[in-house]
C-alpha positions as CSV (number, residue, x, y, z in Angstrom):
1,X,6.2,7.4,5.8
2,X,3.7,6.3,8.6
3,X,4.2,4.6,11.6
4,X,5.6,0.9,12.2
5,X,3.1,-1.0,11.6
6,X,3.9,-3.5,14.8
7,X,3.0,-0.3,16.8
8,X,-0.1,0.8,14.5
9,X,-3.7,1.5,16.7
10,X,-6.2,1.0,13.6
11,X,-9.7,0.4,14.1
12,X,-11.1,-2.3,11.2
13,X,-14.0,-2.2,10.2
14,X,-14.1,-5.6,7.9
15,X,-13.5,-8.7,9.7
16,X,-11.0,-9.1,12.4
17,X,-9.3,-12.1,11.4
18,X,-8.3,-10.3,8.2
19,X,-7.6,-6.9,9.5
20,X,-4.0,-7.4,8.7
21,X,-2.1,-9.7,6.5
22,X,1.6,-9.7,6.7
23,X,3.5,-11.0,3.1
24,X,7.1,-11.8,3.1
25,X,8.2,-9.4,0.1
26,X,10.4,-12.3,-1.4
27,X,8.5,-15.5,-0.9
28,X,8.1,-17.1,-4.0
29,X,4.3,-16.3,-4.2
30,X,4.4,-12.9,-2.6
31,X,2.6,-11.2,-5.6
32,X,0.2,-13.4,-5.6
33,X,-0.5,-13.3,-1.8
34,X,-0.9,-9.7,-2.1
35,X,-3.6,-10.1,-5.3
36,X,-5.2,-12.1,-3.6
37,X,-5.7,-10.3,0.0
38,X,-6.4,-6.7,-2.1
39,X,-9.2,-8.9,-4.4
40,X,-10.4,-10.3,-0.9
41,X,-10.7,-6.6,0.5
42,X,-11.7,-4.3,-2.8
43,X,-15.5,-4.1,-3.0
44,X,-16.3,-7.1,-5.9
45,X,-19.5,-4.9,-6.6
46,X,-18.9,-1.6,-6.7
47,X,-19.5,2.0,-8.9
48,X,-16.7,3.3,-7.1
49,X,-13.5,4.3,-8.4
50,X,-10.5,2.3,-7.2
51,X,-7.8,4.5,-6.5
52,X,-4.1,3.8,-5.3
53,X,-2.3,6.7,-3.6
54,X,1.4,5.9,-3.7
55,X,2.8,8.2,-0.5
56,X,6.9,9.1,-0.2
57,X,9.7,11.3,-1.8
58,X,12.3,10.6,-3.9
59,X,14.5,12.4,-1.4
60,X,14.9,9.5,1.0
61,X,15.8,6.1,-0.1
62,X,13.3,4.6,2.8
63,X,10.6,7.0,1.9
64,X,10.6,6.3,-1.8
65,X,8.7,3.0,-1.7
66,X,5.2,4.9,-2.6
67,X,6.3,7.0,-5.4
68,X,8.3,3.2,-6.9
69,X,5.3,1.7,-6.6
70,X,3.5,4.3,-8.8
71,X,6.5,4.5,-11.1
72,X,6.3,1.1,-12.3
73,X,2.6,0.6,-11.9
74,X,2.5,3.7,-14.2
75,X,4.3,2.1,-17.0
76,X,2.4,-1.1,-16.7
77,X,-0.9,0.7,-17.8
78,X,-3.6,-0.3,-15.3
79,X,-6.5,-1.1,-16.9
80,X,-9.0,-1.7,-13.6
81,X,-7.5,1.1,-11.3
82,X,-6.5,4.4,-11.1
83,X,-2.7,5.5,-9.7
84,X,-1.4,8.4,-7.8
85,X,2.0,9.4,-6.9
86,X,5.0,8.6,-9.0
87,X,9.0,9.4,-9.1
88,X,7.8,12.5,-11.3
89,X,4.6,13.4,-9.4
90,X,5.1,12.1,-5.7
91,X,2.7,12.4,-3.0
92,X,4.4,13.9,-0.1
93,X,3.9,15.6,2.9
94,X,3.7,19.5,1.6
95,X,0.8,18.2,-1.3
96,X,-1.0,15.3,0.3
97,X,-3.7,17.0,1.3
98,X,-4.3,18.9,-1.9
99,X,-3.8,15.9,-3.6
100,X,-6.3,13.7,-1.4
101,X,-8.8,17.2,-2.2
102,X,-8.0,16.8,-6.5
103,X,-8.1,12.8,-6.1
104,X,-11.9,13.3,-4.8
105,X,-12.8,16.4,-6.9
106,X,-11.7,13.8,-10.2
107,X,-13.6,10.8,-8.5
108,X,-16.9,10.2,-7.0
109,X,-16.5,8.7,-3.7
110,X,-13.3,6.6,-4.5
111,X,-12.4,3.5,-2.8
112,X,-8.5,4.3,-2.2
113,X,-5.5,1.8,-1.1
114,X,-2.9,3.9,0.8
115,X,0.8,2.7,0.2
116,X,3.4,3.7,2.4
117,X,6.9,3.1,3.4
118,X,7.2,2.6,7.7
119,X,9.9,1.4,10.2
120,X,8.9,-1.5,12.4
121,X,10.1,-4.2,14.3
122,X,14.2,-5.9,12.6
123,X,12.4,-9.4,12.5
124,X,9.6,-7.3,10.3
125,X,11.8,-5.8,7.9
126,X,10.8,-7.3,4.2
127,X,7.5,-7.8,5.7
128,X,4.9,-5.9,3.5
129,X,1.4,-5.7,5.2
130,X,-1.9,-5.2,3.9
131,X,-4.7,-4.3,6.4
132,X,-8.3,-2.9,6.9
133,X,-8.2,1.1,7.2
134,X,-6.1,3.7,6.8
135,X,-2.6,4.7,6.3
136,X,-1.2,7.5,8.6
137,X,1.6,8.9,6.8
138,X,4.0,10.9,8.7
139,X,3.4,9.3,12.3
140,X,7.0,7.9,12.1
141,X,8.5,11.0,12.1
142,X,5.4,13.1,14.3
143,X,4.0,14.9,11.5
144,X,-0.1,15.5,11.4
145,X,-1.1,14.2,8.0
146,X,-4.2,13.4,6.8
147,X,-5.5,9.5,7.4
148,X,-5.5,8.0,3.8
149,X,-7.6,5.0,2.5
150,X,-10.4,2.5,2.9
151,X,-7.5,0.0,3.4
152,X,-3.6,0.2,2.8
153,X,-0.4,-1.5,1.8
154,X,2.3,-0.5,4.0
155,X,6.1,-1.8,3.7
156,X,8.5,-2.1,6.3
157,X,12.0,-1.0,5.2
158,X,14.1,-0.1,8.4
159,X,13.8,-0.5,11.7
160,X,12.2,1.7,14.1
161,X,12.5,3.5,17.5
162,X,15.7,5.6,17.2
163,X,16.4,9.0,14.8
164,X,13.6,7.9,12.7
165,X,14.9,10.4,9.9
166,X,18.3,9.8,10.0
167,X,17.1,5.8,9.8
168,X,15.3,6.5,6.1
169,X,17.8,8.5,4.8
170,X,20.6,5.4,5.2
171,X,17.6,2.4,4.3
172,X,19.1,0.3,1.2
173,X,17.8,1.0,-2.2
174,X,18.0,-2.5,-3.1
175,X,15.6,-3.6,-0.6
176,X,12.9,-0.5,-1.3
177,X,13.4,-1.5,-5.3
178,X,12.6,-5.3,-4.9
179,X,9.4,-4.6,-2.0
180,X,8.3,-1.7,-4.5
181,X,8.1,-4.4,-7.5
182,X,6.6,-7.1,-5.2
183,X,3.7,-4.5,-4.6
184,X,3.8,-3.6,-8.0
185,X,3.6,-7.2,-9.5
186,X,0.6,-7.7,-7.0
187,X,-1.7,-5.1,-8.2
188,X,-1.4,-6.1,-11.2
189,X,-2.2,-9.2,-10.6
190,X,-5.2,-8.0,-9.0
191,X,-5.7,-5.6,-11.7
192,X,-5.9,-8.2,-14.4
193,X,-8.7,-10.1,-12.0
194,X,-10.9,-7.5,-11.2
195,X,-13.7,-6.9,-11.6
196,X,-14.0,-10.6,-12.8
197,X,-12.3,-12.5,-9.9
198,X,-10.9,-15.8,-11.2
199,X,-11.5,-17.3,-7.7
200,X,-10.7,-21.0,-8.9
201,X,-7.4,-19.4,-10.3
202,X,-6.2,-18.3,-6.9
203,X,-7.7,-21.1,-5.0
204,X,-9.9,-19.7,-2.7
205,X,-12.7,-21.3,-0.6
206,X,-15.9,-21.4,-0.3
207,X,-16.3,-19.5,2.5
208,X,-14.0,-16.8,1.1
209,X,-15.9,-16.4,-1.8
210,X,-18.8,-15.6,-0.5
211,X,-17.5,-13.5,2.3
C-alpha cells in the first residue's frame, strides 16, 4: 500500500497539468477516463515493454486492490501488455524487489504502471488516480520499498492518518472489488487501443494528439 495520495511529494517529469488525474471509480465513464489518461501517458512510439505491476496481499482486504487488478486482467488475456502480481502470485512487500529485479531480467528496459492500494483524504475515498512517476508502496504504513514505475495507478480505499494497519485490515471488500474492475475495465480499454490509438474514438483534441 503506498501513501495517500493527497499527501504524495512526486516529482513529474511529463507535463504538469497532467501530473495527476483523479477518476471517480463509479462514474459512468470511469473506464474509459482511465484508457484514455494511461493512452495519453504510455509512450505511442515505443520498443519498450509495457508492464503493469499489481502491488498488495491477499491478506488485507484494503491491500488487495493490486493483486484484483492482476486477477482479472489475467483472465482477460492482454494482448498489448504484460501483467504482474495476481491473487496467486502477489507482489508484496517480502518479493517486490526480487520481483522488480525478474520483471527487468525478462524485459529490456520496460515501461512499468505501478498499481497500488493507499489511504487518503474521506472525500477521496472511490477516487482512483493516475499520475506521472512512481508509486511508493509501503509509505502508508513506514516501510522502505522500492519506488515502482514510469507512472502509476493508485486507489484510495480508506481513509488515512490513524492506525494505518488496523484501517486496511477493516476496508470493505465491496468497494476494493468494484475500484479493482474499474481499473481493470480501463486497461483493457487501453489495451485494445494500443499501439493504434483510436483518438477520434475517445474524442480527443488536437492538441492532445499531438502532445
Amino acid at each position: 500500500m503506498c501513501q495517500g495520495v493527497d499527501g504524495m511529494n512526486l516529482k513529474t517529469s511529463f507535463f504538469d497539468r497532467r501530473s495527476k488525474v483523479s477518476i471517480v471509480h463509479d462514474d459512468s465513464n470511469a473506464a474509459e477516463q482511465l484508457a484514455r489518461e494511461l493512452l495519453l501517458n504510455i509512450p505511442s512510439v515505443t520498443r519498450r515493454p509495457i508492464v503493469f505491476v499489481c502491488i498488495g496481499t491477499d491478506r488485507s482486504t484494503g491491500d488487495s486492490l493490486g493483486p484484483l487488478v492482476g486477477s482479472i486482467l489475467e483472465e482477460k488475456g492482454l494482448q498489448s501488455f504484460y501483467v504482474y502480481g495476481t491473487l496467486d502470485e502477489p507482489i508484496h512487500a517480502v518479493n517486490l524487489a526480487d520481483k522488480l529485479r525478474e520483471i527487468n531480467t525478462i524485459h529490456a528496459n520496460p515501461y512499468i504502471i505501478g498499481i497500488d492500494a493507499c489511504l487518503g483524504r474521506i472525500k477521496s475515498v472511490g477516487v482512483i488516480q493516475v499520475g506521472n512517476g512512481p508509486v511508493k508502496p509501503g509509505a502508508g504504513v513506514n516501510k522502505e520499498l522500492p519506488a515502482v514505475g514510469d507512472i502509476h495507478i493508485t486507489g484510495i480505499v480508506n481513509v488515512s492518518g490513524f492506525m494505518e494497519f488496523f484501517v486496511l485490515q477493516n476496508t470493505r471488500l465491496n468497494l476494493v472489488m468494484r475500484m479493482a474492475k474499474t481499473i481493470a475495465s480501463g486497461i483493457v480499454q487501453a489495451s485494445e487501443l494500443y499501439p493504434k490509438q483510436n483518438w477520434a474514438e475517445l474524442n480527443w483534441t488536437e492538441e492532445e494528439k499531438t502532445n
